[in-house]
C-alpha positions as CSV (number, residue, x, y, z in Angstrom):
1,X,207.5,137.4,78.2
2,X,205.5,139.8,76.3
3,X,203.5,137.7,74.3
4,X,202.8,134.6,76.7
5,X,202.6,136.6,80.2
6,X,202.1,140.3,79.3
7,X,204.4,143.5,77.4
8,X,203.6,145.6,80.7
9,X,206.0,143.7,82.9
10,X,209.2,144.4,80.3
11,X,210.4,141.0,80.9
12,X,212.7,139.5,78.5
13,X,215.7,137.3,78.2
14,X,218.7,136.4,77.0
15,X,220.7,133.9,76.5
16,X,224.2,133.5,75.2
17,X,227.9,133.1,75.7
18,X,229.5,134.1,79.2
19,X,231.7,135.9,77.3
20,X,229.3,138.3,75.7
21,X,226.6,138.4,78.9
22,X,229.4,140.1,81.1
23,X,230.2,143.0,78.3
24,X,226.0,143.7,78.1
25,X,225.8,143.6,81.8
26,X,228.2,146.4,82.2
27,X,226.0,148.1,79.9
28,X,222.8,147.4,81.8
29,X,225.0,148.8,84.8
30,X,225.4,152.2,83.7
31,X,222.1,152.6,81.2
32,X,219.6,151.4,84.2
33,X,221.1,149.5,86.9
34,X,218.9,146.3,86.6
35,X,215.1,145.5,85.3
36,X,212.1,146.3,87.2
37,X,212.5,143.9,90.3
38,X,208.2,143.7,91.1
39,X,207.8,142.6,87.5
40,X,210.9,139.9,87.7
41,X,209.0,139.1,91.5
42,X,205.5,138.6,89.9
43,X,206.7,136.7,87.4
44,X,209.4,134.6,89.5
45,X,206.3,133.7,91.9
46,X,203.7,133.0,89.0
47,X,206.1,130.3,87.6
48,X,206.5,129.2,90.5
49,X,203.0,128.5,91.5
50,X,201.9,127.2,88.1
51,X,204.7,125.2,87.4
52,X,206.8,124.7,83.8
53,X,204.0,122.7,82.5
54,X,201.1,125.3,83.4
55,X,203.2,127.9,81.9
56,X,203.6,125.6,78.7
57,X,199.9,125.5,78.8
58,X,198.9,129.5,79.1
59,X,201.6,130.1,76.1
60,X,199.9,127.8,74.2
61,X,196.6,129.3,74.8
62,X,198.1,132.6,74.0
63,X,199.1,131.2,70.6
64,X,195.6,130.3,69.7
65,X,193.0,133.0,71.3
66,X,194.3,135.8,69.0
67,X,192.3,137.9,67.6
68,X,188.4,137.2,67.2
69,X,188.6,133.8,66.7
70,X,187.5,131.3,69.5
71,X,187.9,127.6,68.3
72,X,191.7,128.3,68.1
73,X,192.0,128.0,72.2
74,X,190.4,124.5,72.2
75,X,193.2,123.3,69.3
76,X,195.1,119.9,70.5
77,X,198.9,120.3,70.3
78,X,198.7,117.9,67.7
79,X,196.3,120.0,66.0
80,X,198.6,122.9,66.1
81,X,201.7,121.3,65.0
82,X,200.1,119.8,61.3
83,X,201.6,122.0,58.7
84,X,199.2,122.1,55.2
85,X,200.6,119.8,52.3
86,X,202.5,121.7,50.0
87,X,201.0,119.1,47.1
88,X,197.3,119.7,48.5
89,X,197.7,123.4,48.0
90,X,199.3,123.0,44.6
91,X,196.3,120.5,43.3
92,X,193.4,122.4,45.0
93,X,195.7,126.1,43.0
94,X,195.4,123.4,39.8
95,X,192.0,121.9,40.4
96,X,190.5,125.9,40.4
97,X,191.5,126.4,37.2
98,X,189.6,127.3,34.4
99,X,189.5,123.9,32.2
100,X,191.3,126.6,29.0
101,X,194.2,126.6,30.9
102,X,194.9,123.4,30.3
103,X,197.6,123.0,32.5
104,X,199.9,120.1,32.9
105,X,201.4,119.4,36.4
106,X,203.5,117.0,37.8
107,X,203.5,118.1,41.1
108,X,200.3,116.6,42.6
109,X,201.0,112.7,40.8
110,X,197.8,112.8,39.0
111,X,197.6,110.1,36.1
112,X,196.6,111.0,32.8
113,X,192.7,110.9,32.7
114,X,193.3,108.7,29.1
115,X,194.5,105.8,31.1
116,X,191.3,105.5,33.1
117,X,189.6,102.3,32.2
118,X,186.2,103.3,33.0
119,X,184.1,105.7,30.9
120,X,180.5,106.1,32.8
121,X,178.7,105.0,35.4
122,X,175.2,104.0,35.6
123,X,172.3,104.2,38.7
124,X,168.9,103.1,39.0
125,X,166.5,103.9,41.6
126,X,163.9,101.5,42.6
127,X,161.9,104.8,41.9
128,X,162.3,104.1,38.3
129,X,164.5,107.2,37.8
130,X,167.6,106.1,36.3
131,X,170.5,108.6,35.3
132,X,174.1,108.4,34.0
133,X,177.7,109.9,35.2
134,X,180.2,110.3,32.1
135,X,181.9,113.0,30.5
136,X,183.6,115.8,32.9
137,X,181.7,114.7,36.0
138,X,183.4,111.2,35.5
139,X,186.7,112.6,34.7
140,X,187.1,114.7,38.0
141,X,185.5,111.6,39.9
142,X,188.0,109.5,38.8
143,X,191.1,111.8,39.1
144,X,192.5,113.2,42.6
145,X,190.1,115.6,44.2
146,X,190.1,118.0,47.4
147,X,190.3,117.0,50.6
148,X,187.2,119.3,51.5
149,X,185.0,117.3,49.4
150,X,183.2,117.5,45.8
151,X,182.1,120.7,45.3
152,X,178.5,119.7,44.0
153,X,178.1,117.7,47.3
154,X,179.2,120.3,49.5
155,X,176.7,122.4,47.6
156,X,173.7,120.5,48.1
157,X,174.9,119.5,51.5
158,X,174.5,123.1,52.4
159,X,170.9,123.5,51.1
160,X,170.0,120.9,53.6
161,X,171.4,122.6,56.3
162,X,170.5,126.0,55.5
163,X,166.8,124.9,55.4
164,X,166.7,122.9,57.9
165,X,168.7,125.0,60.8
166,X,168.8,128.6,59.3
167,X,171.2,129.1,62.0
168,X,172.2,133.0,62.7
169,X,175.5,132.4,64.0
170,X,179.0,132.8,63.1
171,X,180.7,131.8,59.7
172,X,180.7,128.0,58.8
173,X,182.2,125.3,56.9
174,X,181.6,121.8,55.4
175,X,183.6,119.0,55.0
176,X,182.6,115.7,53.4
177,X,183.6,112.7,56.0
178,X,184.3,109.4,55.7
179,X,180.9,108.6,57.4
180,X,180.4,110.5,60.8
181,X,182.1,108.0,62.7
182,X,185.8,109.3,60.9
183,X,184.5,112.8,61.3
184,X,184.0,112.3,65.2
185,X,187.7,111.2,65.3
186,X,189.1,114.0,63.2
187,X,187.6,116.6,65.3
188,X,188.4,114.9,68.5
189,X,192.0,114.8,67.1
190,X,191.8,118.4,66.6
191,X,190.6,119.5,70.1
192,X,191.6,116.6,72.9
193,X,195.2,116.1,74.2
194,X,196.3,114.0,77.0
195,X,194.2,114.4,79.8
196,X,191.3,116.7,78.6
197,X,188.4,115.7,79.8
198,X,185.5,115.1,77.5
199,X,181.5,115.0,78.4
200,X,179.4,112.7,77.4
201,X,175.6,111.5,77.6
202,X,175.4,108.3,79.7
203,X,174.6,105.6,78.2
204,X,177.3,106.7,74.9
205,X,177.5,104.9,71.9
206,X,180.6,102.3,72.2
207,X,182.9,103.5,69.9
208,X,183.2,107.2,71.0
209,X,184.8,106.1,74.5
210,X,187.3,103.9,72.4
211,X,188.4,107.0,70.6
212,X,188.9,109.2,73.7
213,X,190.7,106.7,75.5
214,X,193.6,106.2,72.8
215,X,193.6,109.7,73.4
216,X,194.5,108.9,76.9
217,X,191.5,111.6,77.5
218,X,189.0,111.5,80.5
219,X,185.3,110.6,80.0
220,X,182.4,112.3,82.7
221,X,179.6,110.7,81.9
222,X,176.0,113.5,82.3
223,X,172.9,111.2,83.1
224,X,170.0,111.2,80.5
225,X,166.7,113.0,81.5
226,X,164.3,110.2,83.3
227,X,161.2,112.0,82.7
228,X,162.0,113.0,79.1
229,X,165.0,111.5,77.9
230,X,168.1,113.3,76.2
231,X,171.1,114.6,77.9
232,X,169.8,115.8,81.3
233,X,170.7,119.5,81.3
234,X,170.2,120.2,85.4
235,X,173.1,117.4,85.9
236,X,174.8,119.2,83.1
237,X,174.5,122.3,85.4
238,X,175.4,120.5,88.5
239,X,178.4,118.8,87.3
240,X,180.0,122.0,85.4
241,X,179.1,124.0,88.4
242,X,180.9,121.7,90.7
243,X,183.9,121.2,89.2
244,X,186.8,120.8,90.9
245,X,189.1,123.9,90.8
246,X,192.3,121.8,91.2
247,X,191.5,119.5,87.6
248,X,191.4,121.3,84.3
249,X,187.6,121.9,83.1
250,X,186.2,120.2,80.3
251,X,186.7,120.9,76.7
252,X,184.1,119.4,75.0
253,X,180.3,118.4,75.3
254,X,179.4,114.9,72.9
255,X,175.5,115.0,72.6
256,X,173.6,112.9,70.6
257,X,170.7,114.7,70.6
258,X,168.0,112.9,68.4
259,X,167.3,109.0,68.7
260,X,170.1,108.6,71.0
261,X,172.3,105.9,69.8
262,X,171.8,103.6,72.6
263,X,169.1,105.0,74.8
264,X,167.0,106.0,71.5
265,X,166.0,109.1,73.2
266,X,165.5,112.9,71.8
267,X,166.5,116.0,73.9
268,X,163.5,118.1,74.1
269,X,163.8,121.5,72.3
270,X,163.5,123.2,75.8
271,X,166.8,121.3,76.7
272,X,168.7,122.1,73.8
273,X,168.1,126.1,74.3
274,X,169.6,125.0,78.1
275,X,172.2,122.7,77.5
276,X,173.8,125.4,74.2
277,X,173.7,128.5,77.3
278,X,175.3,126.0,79.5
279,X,178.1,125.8,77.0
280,X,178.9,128.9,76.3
281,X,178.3,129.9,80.1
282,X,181.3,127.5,81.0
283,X,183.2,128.1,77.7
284,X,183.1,125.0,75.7
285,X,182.5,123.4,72.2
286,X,179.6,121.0,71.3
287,X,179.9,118.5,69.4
288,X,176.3,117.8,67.6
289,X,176.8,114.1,66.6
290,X,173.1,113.6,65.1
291,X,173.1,111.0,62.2
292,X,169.2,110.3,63.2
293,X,168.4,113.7,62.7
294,X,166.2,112.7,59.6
295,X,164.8,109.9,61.3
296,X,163.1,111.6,63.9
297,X,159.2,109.8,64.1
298,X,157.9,113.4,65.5
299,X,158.2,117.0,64.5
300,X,161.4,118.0,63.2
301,X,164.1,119.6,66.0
302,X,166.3,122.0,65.9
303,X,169.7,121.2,65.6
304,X,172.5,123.3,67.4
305,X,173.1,124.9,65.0
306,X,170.3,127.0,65.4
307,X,170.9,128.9,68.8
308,X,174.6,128.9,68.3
309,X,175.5,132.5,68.3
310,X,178.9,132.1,69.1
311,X,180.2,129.4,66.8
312,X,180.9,126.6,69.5
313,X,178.7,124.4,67.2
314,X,180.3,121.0,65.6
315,X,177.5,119.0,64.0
316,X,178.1,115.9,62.3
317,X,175.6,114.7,59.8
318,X,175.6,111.1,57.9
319,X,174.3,109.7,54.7
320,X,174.4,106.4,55.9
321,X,171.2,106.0,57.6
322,X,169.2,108.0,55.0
323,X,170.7,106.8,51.9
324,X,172.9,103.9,52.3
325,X,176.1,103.1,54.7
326,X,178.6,101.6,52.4
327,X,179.2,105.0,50.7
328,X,180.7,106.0,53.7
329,X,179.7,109.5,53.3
330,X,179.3,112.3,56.1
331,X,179.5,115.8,57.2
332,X,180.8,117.9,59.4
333,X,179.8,121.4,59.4
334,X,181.8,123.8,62.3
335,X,184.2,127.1,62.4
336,X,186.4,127.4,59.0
337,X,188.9,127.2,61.9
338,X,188.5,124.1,62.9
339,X,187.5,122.6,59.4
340,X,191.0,124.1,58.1
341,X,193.0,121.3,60.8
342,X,190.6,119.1,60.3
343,X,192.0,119.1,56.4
344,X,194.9,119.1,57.3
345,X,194.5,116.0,59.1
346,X,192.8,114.4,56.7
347,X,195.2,115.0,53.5
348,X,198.0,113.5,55.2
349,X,195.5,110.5,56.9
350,X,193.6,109.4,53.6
351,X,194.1,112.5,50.9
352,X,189.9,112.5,50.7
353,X,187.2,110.6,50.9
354,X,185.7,108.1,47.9
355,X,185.1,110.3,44.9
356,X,182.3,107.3,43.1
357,X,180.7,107.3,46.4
358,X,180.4,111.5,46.3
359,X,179.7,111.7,42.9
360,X,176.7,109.2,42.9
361,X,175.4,110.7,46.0
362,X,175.1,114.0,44.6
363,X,173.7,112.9,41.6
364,X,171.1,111.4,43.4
365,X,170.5,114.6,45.0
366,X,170.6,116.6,42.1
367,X,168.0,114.0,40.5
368,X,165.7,114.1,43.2
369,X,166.2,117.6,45.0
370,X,166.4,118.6,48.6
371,X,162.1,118.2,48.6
372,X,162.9,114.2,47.3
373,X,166.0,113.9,49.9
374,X,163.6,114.3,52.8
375,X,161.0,112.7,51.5
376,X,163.2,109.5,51.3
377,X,164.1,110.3,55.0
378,X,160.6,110.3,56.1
379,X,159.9,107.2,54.4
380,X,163.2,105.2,55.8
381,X,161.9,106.7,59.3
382,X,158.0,105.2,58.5
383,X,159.1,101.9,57.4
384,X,161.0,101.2,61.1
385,X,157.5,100.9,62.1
386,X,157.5,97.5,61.1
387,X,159.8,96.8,63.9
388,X,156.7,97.0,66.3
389,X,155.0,94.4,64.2
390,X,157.8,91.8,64.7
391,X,158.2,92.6,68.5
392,X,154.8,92.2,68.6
393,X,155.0,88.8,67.1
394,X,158.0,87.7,68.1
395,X,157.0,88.4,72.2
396,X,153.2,87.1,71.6
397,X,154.6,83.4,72.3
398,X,156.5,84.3,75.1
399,X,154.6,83.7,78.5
400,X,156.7,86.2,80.5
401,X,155.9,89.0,77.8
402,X,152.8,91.4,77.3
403,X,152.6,93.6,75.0
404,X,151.9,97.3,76.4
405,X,150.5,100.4,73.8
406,X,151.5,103.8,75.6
């Protein structure tokens, strides 16, 4: 029991043949008559009390909060029990290469880059800008890549993060996503099992309670602010606070923190500073779902990211409402931990995501920069404006409407 109770008690066990149990208790006789009887009591009556299943549990937990990293505790025994793919680690050794090397594996199934039918791929912006993937670039697009994502994407991807939410916290990592929506189900995976409970801001976009219920997970649903909108951090408070002792506490917080997906509402920054001490207060992971962070019509927030000082931080970023949404391209930037099952998940699930879709989307980038990126953003954000214009027209020849300026 040293390593899932404690090594003070000098508890240990074993089993084996009758045969061979009655020769080592005659041993045991004469060396020291029998084990420390309080330390068999103690750990007689703790079993009892929490059960096989509690003790399951606690040795599970032991397993994963080694050392200085936290994330591991919140792993779902799913999570824990996905092995890395031998062929993954053999193409990633491969793909590091130097191109001298010219190596030539079988291992990973890769087909010869010769019988690729396409040479190049052309983009135009309605900018005017226009510019051209062939050569390597095309070659690697068109080939097996890692799971993690293309490197030049991840690259950039950073940029935007580091200057957006210079955040001061513990070590992090990307991962390129199949759109937010597949990373909100990979790390889910990773963390729930049968019935965790998972918080969420009420009203919650659709899809997210589908996911935790074929997880056979509990939702609690924390009210939106009704003076200023957002998840309402007092009821937060209220609801950890009150928990009761006899249920397991929750796991996980799912905030949506700008434009709301479906309230449309922002958490203030005041509330974000609140809700992040309310987390680590209670011990437990945030996951930043925030695909409208770039659409925000006031000044920019800070995401999570930027008071997280103990790396309990999952934000999930997506191209799809700043770029386009049939790239199906998105982020998710959390503890190396984390992103390492989330890999592992995903190489078995879908081996990675859509190489043409990552490879135009950083060329974009890299042809208009992180200054053009968010200039884009802000113009995608000013164009919803004509929204109000059709309202406005649409309701004007509706008697039981009036249209109200606030």
């Amino acid at each position: 029991l040293s390593k899932v109770l404690c090594p003070g008690f000098r508890v240990g066990f074993c089993t084996a043949p009758p045969q061979l149990v009655t020769h080592m208790e005659r041993h045991y006789a004469v060396a020291m008559l029998h084990s420390c009887n309080l330390s068999q009591r103690v750990a007689a009556s703790y079993f009892e009390t929490v059960g096989v299943e509690g003790f399951l549990e606690k040795a599970v937990v032991s397993t994963q909060s080694t050392g200085k990293d936290l994330i591991t505790k919140f792993l779902s025994r799913l999570a824990l029990s996905r092995e890395p793919s031998p062929i993954r680690a053999i193409s990633n050794y491969l793909l590091s290469l130097p191109p001298e090397k010219d190596v030539l594996s079988l291992a990973g199934g890769a087909p010869a880059p010769s019988t690729f039918p396409i040479e190049s791929v052309s983009v135009s912006l309605k900018s005017g800008i226009d510019f051209k993937i062939d050569g390597a670039a095309m070659a690697t697009t068109l080939q097996y890549n890692r799971t993690i994502g293309l490197v030049e994407l991840l690259e950039f991807w950073s940029k935007i993060i580091g200057m957006m939410n210079p955040y001061p916290g513990p070590e992090r990592q990307t991962i390129v996503t199949t759109g937010a929506e597949f990373g909100s189900y990979l790390v889910l995976n990773a963390l729930i099992d049968e019935g965790d409970t998972v918080l969420v801001s009420d009203p919650i976009y659709p899809p997210l309670l589908l996911k935790t219920k074929a997880m056979n997970a509990n939702v609690e649903s924390i009210f939106e602010d009704p003076v200023v909108g957002g998840l309402c951090p007092k009821h937060l408070r209220s609801t950890l606070e009150n928990w009761p002792e006899t249920e397991r506490k929750p796991k996980v917080l799912v905030v949506c923190p700008t434009g709301s997906n479906p309230s449309g509402a922002n958490v203030p920054e005041s509330h974000r500073r609140e809700i992040y001490d309310l987390v680590c207060e209670h011990d437990l992971l945030l996951i930043e779902d925030d695909p409208y962070y770039f659409l925000n019509y006031g000044e920019a927030l800070n995401s999570f990211l930027h008071y997280d000082r103990e790396g309990r931080v999952i934000r999930l970023d997506s191209l799809s409402k700043v770029l386009c949404p049939g790239f199906r391209v998105g982020f998710c930037t959390a503890p190396p931990q984390l992103v390492t099952h989330m890999e592992r998940h995903y190489a078995v699930a879908m081996l990675h995501s859509c190489n043409l879709s990552q490879r135009v989307a950083a060329s974009y980038f890299e042809t208009v920069g992180v200054e053009g990126f968010l200039e884009k953003a802000v113009v995608s954000t000013q164009s919803t404006g004509s929204l109000e214009k059709r309202l406005q027209k649409g309701m004007s020849s509706l008697p039981i409407f009036a249209w109200h300026s606030v």
